[in-house]
Structure formats: C-alpha cells, structure tokens
C-alpha positions as CSV (number, residue, x, y, z in Angstrom):
1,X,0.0,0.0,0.0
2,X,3.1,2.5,0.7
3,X,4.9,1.5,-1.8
4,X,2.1,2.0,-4.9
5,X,1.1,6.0,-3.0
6,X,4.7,6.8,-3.0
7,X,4.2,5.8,-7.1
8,X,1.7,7.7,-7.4
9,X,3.0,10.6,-5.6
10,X,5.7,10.5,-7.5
11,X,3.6,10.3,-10.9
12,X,1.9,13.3,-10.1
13,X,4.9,15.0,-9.7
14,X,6.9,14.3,-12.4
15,X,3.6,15.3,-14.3
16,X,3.7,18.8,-12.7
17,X,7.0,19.1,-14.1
18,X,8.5,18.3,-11.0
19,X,10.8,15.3,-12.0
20,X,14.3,15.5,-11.3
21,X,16.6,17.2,-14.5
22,X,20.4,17.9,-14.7
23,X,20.8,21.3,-16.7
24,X,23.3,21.0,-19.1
25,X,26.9,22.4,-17.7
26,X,27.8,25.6,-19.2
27,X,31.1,27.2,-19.9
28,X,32.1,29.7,-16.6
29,X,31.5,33.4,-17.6
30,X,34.9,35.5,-17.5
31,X,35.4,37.4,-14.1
32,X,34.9,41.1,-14.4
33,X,37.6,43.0,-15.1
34,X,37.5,45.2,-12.0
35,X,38.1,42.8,-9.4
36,X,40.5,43.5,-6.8
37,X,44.1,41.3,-7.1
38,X,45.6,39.3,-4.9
39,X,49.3,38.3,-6.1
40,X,49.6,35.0,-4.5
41,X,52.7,32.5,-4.4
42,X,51.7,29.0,-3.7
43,X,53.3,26.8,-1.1
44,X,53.4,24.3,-4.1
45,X,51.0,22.8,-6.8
46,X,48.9,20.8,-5.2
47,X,45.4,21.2,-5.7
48,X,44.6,22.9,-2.2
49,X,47.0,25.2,-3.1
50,X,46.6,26.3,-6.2
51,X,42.9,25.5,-8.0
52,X,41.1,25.8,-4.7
53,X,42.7,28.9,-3.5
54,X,41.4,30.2,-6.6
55,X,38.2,29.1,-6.2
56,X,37.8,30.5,-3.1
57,X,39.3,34.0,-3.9
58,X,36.6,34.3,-6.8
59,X,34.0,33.4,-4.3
60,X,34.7,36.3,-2.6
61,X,35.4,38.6,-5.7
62,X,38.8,38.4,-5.6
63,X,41.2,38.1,-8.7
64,X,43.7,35.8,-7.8
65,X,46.8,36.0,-9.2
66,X,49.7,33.1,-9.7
67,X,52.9,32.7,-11.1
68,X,53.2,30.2,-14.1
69,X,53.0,26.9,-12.6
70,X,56.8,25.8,-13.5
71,X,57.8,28.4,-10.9
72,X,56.2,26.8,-8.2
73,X,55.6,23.1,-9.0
74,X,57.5,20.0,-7.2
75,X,58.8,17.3,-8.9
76,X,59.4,14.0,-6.8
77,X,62.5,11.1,-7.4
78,X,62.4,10.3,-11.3
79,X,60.3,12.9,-12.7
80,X,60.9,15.4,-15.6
81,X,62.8,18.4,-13.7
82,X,61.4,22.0,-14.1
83,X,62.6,24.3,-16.3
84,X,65.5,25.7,-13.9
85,X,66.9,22.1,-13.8
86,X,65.4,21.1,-10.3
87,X,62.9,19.0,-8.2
88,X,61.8,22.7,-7.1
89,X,60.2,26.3,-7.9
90,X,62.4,28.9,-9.4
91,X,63.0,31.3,-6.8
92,X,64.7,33.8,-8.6
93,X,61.6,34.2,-11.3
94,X,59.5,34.6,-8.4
95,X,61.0,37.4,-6.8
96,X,61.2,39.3,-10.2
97,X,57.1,38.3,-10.6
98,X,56.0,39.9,-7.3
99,X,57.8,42.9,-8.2
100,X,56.1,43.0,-11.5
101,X,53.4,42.6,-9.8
102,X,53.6,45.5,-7.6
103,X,55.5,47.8,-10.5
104,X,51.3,47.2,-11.8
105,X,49.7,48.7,-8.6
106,X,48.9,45.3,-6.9
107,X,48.4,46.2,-2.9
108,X,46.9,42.3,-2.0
109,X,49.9,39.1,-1.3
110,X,49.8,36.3,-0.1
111,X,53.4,35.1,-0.1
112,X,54.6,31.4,0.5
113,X,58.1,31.9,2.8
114,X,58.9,28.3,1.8
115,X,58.4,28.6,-1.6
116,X,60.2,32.1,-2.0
117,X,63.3,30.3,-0.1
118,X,63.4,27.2,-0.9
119,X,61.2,26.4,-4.0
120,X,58.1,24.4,-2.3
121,X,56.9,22.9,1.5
122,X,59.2,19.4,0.3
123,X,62.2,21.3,-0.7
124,X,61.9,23.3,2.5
125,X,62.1,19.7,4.6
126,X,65.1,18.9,2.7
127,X,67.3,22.2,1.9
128,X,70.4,22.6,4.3
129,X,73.2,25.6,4.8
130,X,73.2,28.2,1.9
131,X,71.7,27.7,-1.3
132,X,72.3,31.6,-3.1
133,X,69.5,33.0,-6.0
134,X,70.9,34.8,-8.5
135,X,68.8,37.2,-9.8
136,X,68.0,38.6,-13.5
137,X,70.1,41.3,-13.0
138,X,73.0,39.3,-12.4
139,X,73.1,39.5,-8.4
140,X,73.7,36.3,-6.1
141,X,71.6,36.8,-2.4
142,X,71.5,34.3,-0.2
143,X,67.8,33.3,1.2
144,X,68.2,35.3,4.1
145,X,69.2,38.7,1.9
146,X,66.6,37.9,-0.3
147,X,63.8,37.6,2.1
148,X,64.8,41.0,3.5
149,X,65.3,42.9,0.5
150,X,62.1,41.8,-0.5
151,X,60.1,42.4,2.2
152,X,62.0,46.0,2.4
153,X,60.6,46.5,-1.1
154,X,57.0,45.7,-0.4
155,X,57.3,47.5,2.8
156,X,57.9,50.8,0.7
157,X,54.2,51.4,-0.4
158,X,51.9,51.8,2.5
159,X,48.9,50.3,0.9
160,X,50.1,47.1,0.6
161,X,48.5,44.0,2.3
162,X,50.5,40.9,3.1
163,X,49.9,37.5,3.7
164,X,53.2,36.0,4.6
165,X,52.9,32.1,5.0
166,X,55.6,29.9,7.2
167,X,55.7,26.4,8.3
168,X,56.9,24.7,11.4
169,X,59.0,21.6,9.7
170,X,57.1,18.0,10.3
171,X,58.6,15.6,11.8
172,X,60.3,14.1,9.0
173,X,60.8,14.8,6.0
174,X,58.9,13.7,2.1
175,X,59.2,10.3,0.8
176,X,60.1,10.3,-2.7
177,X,62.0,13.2,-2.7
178,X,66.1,13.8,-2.8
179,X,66.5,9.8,-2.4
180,X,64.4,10.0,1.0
181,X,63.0,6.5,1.3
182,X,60.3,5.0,3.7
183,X,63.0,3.9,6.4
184,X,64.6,7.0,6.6
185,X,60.7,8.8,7.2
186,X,59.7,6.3,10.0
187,X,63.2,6.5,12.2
188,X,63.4,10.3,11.4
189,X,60.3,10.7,12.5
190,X,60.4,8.7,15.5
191,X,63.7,10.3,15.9
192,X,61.8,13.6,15.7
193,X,59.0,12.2,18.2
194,X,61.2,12.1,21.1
195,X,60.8,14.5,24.1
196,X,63.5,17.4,23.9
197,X,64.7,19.9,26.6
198,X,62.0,22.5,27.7
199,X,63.2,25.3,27.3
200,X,61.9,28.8,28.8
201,X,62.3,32.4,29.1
202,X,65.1,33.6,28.2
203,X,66.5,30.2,27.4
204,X,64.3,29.9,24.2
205,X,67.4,31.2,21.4
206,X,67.5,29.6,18.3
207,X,70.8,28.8,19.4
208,X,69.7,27.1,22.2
209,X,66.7,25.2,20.4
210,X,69.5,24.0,17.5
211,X,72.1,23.3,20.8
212,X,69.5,20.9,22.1
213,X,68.3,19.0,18.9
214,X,70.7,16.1,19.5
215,X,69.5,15.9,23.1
216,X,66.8,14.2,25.0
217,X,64.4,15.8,27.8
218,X,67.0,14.1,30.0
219,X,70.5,15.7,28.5
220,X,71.4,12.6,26.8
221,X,72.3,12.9,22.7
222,X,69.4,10.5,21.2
223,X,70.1,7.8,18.6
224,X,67.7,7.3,15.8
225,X,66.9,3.8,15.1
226,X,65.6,2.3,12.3
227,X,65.1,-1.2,10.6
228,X,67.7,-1.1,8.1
229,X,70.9,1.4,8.9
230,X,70.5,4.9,7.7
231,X,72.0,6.1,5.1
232,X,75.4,8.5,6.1
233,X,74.5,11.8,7.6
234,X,71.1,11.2,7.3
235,X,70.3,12.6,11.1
236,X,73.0,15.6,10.2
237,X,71.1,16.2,7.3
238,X,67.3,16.7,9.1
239,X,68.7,18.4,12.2
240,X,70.5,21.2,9.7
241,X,67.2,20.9,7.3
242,X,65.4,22.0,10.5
243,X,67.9,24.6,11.7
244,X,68.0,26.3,8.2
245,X,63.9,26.6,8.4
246,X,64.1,28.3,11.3
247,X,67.2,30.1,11.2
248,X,65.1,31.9,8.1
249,X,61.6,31.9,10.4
250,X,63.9,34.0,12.3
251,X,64.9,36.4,9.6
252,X,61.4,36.6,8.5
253,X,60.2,38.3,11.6
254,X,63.1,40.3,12.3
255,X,62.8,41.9,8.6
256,X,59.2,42.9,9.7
257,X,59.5,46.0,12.6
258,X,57.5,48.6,11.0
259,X,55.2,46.5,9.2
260,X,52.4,46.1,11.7
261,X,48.8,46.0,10.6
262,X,49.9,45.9,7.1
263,X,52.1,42.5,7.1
264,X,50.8,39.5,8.6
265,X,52.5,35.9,9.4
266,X,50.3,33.0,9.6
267,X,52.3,29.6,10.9
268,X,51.2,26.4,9.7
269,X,52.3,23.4,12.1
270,X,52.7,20.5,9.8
271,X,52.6,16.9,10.7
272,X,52.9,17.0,14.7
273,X,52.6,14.7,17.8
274,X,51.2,15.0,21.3
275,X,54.4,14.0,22.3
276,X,57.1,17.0,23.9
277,X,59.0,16.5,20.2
278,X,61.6,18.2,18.2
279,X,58.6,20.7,17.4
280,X,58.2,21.7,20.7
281,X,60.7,24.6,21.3
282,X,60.5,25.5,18.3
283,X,56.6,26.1,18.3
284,X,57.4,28.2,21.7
285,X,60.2,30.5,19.9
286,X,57.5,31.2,17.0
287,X,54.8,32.1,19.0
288,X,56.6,34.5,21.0
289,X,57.6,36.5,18.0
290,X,53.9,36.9,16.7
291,X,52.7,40.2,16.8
292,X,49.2,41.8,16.7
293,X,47.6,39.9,13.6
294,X,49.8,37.2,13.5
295,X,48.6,33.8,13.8
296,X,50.1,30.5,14.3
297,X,47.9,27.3,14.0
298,X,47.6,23.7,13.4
299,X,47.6,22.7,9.5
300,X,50.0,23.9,6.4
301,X,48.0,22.5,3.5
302,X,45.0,25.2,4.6
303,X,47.2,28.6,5.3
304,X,46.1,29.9,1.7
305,X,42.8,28.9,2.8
306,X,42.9,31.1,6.4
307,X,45.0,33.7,4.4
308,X,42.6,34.8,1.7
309,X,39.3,34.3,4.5
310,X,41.4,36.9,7.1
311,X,42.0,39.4,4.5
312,X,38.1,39.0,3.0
313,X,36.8,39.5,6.8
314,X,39.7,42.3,7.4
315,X,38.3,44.1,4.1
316,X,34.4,43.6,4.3
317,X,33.9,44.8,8.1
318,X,33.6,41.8,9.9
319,X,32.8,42.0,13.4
320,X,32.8,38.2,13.9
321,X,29.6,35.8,14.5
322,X,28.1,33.9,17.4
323,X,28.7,30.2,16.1
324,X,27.8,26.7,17.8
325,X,29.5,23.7,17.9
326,X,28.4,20.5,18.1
327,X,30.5,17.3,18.3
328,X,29.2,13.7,17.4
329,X,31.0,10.4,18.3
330,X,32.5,11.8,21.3
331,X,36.3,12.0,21.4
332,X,36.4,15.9,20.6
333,X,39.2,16.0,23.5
334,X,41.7,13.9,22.0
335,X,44.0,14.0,18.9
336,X,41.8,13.1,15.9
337,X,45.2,11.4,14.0
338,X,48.4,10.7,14.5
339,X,49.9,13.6,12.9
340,X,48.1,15.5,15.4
341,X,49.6,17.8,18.5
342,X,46.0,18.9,19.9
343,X,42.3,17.6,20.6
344,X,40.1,19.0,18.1
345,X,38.6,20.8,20.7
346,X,41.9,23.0,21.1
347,X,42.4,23.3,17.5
348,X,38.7,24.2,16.7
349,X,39.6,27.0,19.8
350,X,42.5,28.2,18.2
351,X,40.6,28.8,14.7
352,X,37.2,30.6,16.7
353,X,40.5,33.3,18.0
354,X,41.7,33.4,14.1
355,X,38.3,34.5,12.6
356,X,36.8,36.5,15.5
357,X,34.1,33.3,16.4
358,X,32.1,33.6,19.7
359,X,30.9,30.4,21.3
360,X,27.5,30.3,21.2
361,X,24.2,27.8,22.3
362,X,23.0,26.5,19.0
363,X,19.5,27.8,19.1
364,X,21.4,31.4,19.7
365,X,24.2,30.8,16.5
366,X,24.2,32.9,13.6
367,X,26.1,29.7,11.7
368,X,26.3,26.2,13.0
369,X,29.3,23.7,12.8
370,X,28.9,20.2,13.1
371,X,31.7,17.5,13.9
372,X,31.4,14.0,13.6
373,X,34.7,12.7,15.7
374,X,35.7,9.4,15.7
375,X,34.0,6.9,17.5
376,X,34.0,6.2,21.3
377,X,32.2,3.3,21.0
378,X,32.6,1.4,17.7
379,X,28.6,0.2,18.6
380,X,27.4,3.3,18.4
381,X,28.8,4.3,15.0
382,X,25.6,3.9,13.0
383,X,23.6,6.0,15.7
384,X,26.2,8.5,15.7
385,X,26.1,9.2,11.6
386,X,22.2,9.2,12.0
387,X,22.3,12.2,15.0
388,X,24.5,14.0,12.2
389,X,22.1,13.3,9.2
390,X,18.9,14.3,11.4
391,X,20.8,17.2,12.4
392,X,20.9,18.2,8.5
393,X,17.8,16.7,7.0
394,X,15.6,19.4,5.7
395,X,17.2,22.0,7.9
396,X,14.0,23.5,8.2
397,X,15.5,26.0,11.0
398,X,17.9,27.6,7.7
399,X,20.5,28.1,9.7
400,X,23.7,28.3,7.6
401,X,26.2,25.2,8.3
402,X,29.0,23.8,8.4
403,X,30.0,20.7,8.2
404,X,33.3,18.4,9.2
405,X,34.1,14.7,8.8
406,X,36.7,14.1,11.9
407,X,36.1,10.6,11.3
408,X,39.8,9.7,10.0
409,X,38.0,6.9,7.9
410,X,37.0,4.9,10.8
411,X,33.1,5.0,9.2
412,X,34.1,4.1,6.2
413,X,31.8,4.8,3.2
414,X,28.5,4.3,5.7
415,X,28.6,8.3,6.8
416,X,28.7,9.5,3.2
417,X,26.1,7.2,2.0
418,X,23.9,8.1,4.3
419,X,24.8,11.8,3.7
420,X,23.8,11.3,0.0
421,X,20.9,9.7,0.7
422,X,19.3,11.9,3.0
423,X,21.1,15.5,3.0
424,X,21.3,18.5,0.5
425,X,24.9,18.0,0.2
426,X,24.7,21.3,-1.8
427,X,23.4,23.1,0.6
428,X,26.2,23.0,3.0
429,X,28.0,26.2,3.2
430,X,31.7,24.0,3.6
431,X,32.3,20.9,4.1
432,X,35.9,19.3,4.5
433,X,37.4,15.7,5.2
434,X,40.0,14.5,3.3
435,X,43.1,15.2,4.5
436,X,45.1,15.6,8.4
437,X,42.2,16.6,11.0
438,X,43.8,19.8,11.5
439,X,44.2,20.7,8.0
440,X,40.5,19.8,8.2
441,X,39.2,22.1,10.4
442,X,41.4,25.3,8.8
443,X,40.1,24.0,5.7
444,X,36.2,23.5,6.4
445,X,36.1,26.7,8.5
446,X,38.0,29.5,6.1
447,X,35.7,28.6,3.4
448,X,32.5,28.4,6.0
449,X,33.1,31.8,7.6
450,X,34.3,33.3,3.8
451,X,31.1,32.8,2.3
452,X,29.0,33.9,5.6
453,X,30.9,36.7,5.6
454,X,30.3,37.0,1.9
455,X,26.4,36.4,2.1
456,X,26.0,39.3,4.7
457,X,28.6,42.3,3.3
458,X,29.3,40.7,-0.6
459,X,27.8,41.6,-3.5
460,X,26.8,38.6,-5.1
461,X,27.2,37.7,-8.5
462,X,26.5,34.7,-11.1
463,X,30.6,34.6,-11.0
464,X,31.3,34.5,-7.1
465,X,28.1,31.9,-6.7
466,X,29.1,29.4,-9.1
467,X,32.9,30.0,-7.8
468,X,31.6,29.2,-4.1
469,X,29.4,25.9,-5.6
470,X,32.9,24.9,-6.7
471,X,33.9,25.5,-3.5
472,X,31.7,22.7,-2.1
473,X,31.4,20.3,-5.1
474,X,35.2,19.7,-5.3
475,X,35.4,19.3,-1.3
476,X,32.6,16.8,-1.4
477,X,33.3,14.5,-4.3
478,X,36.8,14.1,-3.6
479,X,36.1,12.6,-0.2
480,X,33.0,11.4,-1.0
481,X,34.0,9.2,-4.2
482,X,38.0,9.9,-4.5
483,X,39.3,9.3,-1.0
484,X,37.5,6.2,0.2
485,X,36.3,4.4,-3.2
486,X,38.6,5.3,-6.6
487,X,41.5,5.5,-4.5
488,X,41.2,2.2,-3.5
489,X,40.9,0.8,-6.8
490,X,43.9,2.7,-8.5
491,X,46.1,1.9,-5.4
492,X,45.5,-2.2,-6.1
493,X,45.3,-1.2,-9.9
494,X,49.2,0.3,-9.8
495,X,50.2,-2.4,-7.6
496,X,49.0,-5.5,-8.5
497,X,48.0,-4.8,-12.3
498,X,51.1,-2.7,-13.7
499,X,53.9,-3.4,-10.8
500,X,54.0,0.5,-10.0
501,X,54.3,2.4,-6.9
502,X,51.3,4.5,-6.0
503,X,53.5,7.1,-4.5
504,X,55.2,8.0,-7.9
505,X,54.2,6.7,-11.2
506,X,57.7,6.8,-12.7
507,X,59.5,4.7,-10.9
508,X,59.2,2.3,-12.2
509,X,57.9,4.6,-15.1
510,X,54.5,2.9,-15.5
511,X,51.6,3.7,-18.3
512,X,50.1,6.7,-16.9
513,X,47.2,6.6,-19.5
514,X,46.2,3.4,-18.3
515,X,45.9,5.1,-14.5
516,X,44.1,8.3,-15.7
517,X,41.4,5.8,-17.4
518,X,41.3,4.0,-14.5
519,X,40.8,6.9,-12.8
520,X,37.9,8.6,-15.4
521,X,35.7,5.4,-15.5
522,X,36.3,4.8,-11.3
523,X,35.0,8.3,-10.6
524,X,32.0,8.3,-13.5
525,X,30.7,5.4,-11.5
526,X,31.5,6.8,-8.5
527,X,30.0,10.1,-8.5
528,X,26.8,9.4,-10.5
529,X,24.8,9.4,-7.1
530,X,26.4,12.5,-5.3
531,X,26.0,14.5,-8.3
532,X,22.4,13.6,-8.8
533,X,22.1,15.1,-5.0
534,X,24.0,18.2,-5.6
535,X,21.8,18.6,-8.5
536,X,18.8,18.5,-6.9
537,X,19.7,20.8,-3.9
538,X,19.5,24.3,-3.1
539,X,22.1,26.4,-1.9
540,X,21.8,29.6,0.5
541,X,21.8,32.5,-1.7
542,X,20.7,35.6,0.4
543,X,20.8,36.0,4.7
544,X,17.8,38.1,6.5
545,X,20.6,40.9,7.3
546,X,21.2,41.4,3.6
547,X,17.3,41.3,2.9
548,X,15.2,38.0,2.8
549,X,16.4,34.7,3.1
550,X,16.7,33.5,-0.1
551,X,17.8,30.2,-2.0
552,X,18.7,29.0,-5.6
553,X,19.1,25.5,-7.2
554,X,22.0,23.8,-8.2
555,X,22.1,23.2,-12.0
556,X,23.8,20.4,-13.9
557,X,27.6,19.5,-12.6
558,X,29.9,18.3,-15.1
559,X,33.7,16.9,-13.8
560,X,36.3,17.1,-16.5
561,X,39.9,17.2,-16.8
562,X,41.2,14.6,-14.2
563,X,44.9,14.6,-13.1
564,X,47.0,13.3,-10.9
565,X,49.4,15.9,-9.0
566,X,52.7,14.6,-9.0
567,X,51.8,11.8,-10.7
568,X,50.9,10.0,-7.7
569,X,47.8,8.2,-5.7
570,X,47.2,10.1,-3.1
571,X,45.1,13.1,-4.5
572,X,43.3,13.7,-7.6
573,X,42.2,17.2,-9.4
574,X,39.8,17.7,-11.5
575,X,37.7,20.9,-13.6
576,X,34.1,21.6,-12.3
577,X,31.7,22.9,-14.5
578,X,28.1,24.3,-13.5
579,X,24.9,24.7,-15.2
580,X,22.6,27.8,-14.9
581,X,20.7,28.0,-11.8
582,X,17.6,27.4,-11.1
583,X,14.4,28.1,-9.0
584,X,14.6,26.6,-5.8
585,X,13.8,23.1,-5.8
586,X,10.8,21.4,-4.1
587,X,10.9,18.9,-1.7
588,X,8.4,15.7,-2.2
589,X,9.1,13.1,0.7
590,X,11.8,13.7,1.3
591,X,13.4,14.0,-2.5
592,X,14.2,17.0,-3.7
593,X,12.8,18.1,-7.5
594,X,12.9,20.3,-10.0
C-alpha cells in the first residue's frame, strides 16, 4: 500500500513538471575585469593550493593572481625536472614576478616563505646551509638577503597588504624526494618524536633550540633507530634541514618592525605529535615573536585557505559571529590522527581566535558547525552518523552550516552514503574531510566563515556563486568518491596490475594513461549518485541581514579534466563545471525536484 502512493506521488509530480533534470553544464562566464588582485605565491602545486585557492578568492570577488605553474611546481625522485633544472620552484623568477606585480599597482599578497626560499613545503624539509639565488640582474643573495630585501621592497608602499605564510617543519621529512625512502621517514620521524629539553624564558634562542636538537628531555644525545641502517649523515642532514627553516623563520620576523597592521605571518604546524617533540621549542620561539595579527595554528595544506578568508573579513567589516558547535561520536578531546599535536577541541579553539568566532548555544548561533569525531564506541557508529544526518535533514530552522568529517575513515563509506541519501549536500556552506584533521578544520572553517561573511557584506554575483558551488562540489566528491572508493581501486590497480608504486608513477615509469582511465571510469561510477544530489539541492543565496532569506538551485555538474598531481595516488584534481541556476527546488518526501 506505501509502496504504490509513494508511485503515485511520485507520478503526479513528475507530471507537474516536477521530476528530477540535470541542466546542461555551461562554460564559466569570464570574471569582471574590476576585481581586486591578490598576487599569491603558492606553497606548491597541489590542488589545495593552487585551484582551490582560486576558487575561493573568486568566491569572494577576488582576482587571484599566480605565477606560471613551472615556478612553483615540485617534482618528486624520477620525474621530468622543471625548467630551472630542479625537483623545485624557481625562486629567482618569483622574486622578479612579485615585483612585476607591484610595479602594476597590486596592494593584495599572499606570499609562500617556503616557496620564496626554498622552492616548495618538500624542498623546505630537505634544503640545508646556503643555497644563493641569483637574480636577472646578475646579483647572487643568499635566502636570508633575499627575504629581506624583498620584504623592504613591499614594505615601501603603505597600501600594501600581506599575507606571509611559514611552516613549522614536520617531523620528518617527504618520501620520494632527494633519495628519501620509507626507512629513513619512519626513524626520522620517530627520531623527531622524542621528548627534547624544555626550554623557557630567556633560554628559548634559536641557538639554544638547535644546541638541544641532539639531546633528550633528560641531556642525553638520542640515537635514531631504524630497521635497516640509515644512510650516512642522514640525522645531520634533518637536524641542519630544521635549523635552516628556522634560522630563516627568524629572519622573517626580524625583517618585519615597522610593518604592523599591514604584514601579517600565519604559521602552519605540519605533521605534529602529542608528544614533547623536536617541534616543541621550536613552536614556543615562533609564538613569541607573533605580533598583533599574527597567527600561528595547526595545519600547512590550509594557510592559503585562512589567508585569503582573514584578508576578506579584514576588508568587508567583519565583526565576527556567534557560532555553535556540536561534536558527534564523542572524542572531541583527543587528537583526531596521529599527525596531530591537539584535541580538536583545542584546535577548533585556536581557529574561533583566528576568525573573530564567539561560542554560542545553537539555538542562539548565527552559523552552526557540526563534527562527527571518531567513534568512542565502535557500537554506536551507526547512531552517531544518524544524530548528524537528522541534524541536517531538511534543515527547516535555515541556519547556515558547516560541516566536518573528523572521522579519519573509521566510518568508512557508511557516513557519506547516508549523507547522500538523506542530506542536500549542496546546501552545505563547507564541508571538509580528506586530508590531516587539522588541516581539516582550517580547511572546512576558512571557506564556511568566507562565504557567511560573503552572504552578509558581498555583492553577489553569477561569478562568485558558481565560484563558491565549486567550493563545495570539489570538497565533497573528492572525499565522498575519490578518498574512500577510486582511490582504492587505483592503489590495487598500480600495484598489482602494472607493478607501479602509488606514491610515484615513474619509478618504475608505469603507463600513466592506463591510470588516468582507471581513474575517469572509477570516478563516472563513482559520483553518478552524489551529483544527482548536488543537482537536486539548493544552496543559501541571500541571509535576513542582507534582505530576505533566499535560496537557488543547483544546475547540472559536469567533472572534467582529471589529473593526478605529482603523478601519484594520493590526490586527484579535476575541472568543475556548472549549469545555470535554477528556481529553488521542491521537496516531495523527502526528495528533492525540480
């Protein structure tokens, strides 16, 4: 009997015109021609740097503008070098590209330190003592005389905002790059792992922190194990990779007196412990050099993300938001990974300080978050992806929201599923899960707070919405059907089927067209049912403060150009094109129609 009035229901409304349709994708309209620049250096080529910095700028009506991509890109072991004959950026074409940039009037940057220096986040991890630039005009600085003279440069025109990005180094450093193999990651970063003298006061010098590298908590120099012997001077090498990083974290903030409230440092800590580590000192020196408007915070992949969010809100007015959080699954106060130095809890602190957040009660938020953590009890998993979905489904109260997967893969495909089957995915206003739980939550809450932001002092356009539905659909189908599903199948594809290594297709140098195919028909399959949802819902167009609430429907998504960055496994990217909009759609049962 439920089963033939659910048909007819259904008849009636695909007779009203009500059925579910995919508008055809259409090419993206050019951006206008008076949107404000942002000159922005990537910390490398990945896509969280580069295509969905981008797409987050536009959302915001932002220009955002990039050096060409052989100036920035890494290459890992085996691959065709760049065209200044290394695995890394070329530093010296990036120094004379900023300056072009500002000989044209640009007053917005967003500078990567690491790439400036040393050519990309890997290089950075592996780069020890001097390594000079020489310039077009025939000079030869070292990295420290070229941060400064740079800096000096920028300095000279008052209306100049920057964005300058450093990194804490990880723990150990990248696999597949400068001969750096598996055994040398896990005892570095073991190595790395172990408790360190505290240091305090007066005591915290750099010379003190790189005196005490060597040493354990209890004086005693540390030897770094491993399962085969390390290779020569491999623990000289990461002690003096670390001491160059922060020897020139160190020039970095003593080139800036005189800067304040025009230059800003944001400090990513990558790949951490909860254990008293190498990191440890050296996160304590950092933060007592910030100044007023510097911030330093778990996560590196997302600093571009927190950078261009900051100098929206800085720009639009912003005088922050009442925002609840609620946490599902219920281990908020732990580390949600491994690579992990703080509960979410403190981390999810950290970022409220960052973007001017108030802790509110959720029936008194402005914008909601919502965590699902991993489990406490592995019993409970189901009930705990159920409180999420009822949380989201229909979302009758329209409060704007954003929302995180903390899981770390412990709920496998079932939380996403679900998702798909019961939530407008599209109408989330970010959503984030893929990579490090830190990165996570910098990642999910720039974009979140950007578009609020945006939806209450931006002036919205057919460009900056289908820019910020970008936003969402590349965050949600990479997890959704990249991360958990495809990835699978092209990691036992490489391996088993062509005798490759997932971590690098070239060596061995495998057939790279067979992977992309792989890829292509893995995510068609794949994606067929998360597009259909994004398809059919709506996404917050308009906020009461900025007039009436208002929404619009998604149209068609089409997913194009797949590639693998750095010719490896582990991420994907991929061009998203949109349809026209449409009129909101209608809701029949629960489905959602045209």
């Amino acid at each position: 009997m439920n089963r033939r009035f659910l048909t007819a229901v259904l008849a009636v409304a695909l007779l009203a015109g009500c059925g579910p349709v995919s508008t055809e994708p259409v090419d993206q309209e050019s951006a206008p021609a008076d949107e404000p620049m942002i000159a922005y250096v990537p910390l490398d080529d990945r896509p969280d740097n580069e295509e969905r910095v981008v797409y987050l700028a536009d959302s915001l009506g932002y220009e955002l503008l990039l050096p060409e991509r052989d100036d920035y890109q890494t290459r890992l072991d085996g691959q065709p070098l760049n065209e200044n004959g290394t695995q890394y950026g070329d530093r010296a074409d990036l120094y004379a590209w900023v300056l072009a940039r500002e000989a044209e009037g640009c007053d917005r940057y967003i500078l990567s330190v690491d790439q400036l220096l040393s050519g990309g986040l890997v290089s950075s991890r592996s780069m020890t003592g001097e390594n000079p630039v020489t310039l077009s005009d025939g000079r030869t600085l070292s990295e420290a005389e070229l941060l400064t003279e740079l800096l000096g440069l920028l300095a000279a025109d008052e209306n100049n905002q920057v964005w300058l990005l450093d990194t804490v180094m990880r723990l150990a450093a990248t696999t597949g790059y400068g001969g750096f193999g598996l055994n040398e990651y896990n005892a570095l970063r073991t190595y790395g792992m172990a408790a360190r003298p505290h240091l305090t006061g007066s005591e915290l010098t750099v010379e003190n922190i790189v005196a005490d590298y060597p040493l354990g908590a209890d004086g005693q120099v540390i030897r770094a194990e491993a399962e085969e012997p390390l290779p020569e001077g491999a623990v000289e090498g990461y002690l003096a990779a670390r001491e160059r990083k922060l020897r020139l974290s160190q020039t970095l903030f003593d080139a800036l007196p005189g800067t304040e409230g025009r230059f800003h440092v944001l400090v990513g800590i990558d790949d951490s412990s909860e254990e008293d580590s190498i990191q440890k000192n050296e996160i304590a020196y950092l933060r007592s050099r910030l100044r007023e408007g510097d911030a330093l915070l778990s996560g590196v992949d997302d600093l571009a993300f927190k950078a261009v969010a900051r100098l929206y809100l800085d720009e639009c007015g912003w005088e922050g938001a009442d925002v609840s959080v609620e946490y599902f699954g219920g281990t908020q106060d732990q580390p949600a990974c491994a690579y992990d130095y703080q509960p979410l809890t403190a981390i999810m602190a950290e970022h409220f300080d960052f973007f001017d957040l108030r802790p509110a009660e959720p029936g008194a938020a402005e914008l909601r978050i919502l965590v699902l953590t991993q489990p406490a009890d592995e019993t409970k998993k189901d009930d705990y992806i159920q409180a999420v979905v009822r949380e989201l489904e229909g979302d009758s109260a329209q409060t704007p929201t954003v929302l995180i997967d903390a899981g770390n893969g412990t709920y496998g495909t079932a939380f996403h599923e679900a998702l798909t089957e019961k939530v407008q995915l599209g109408r989330l206003l970010s959503y984030a899960g893929f990579l490090d739980m830190a990165i996570v939550t910098g990642t999910a809450l720039s974009h979140g707070v950007a578009r609020y932001a945006f939806l209450r002092h931006g002036e919205q356009t057919d460009a900056t919405e289908r820019a910020f539905l970008r936003t969402v659909a590349d965050s949600v189908l990479k997890d959704f059907c990249y991360k958990n599903v495809v990835r699978n199948d092209i990691l036992n594809f490489v391996r088993s089927d062509l005798s490759g290594n997932a971590d690098n297709f070239w060596t061995p140098d495998i057939d790279r067209d067979a992977v992309l195919e792989r890829l292509e028909s893995g995510m068609a399959a794949a994606t067929a049912d998360v597009i259909a949802n994004l398809e059919r819902s709506n996404f917050i167009s308009a906020l009461p403060s900025a007039g009436e609430y208002a929404e619009r429907g998604w149209g068609g998504v089409e997913l194009t150009n797949y590639r693998f960055p750095w010719d490896r496994a582990f991420e994907i990217g991929m061009d998203i094109r949109l349809g026209d909009f449409t009129e909101p759609h209608k809701q029949v049962l629960g489905i959602y129609y045209q």
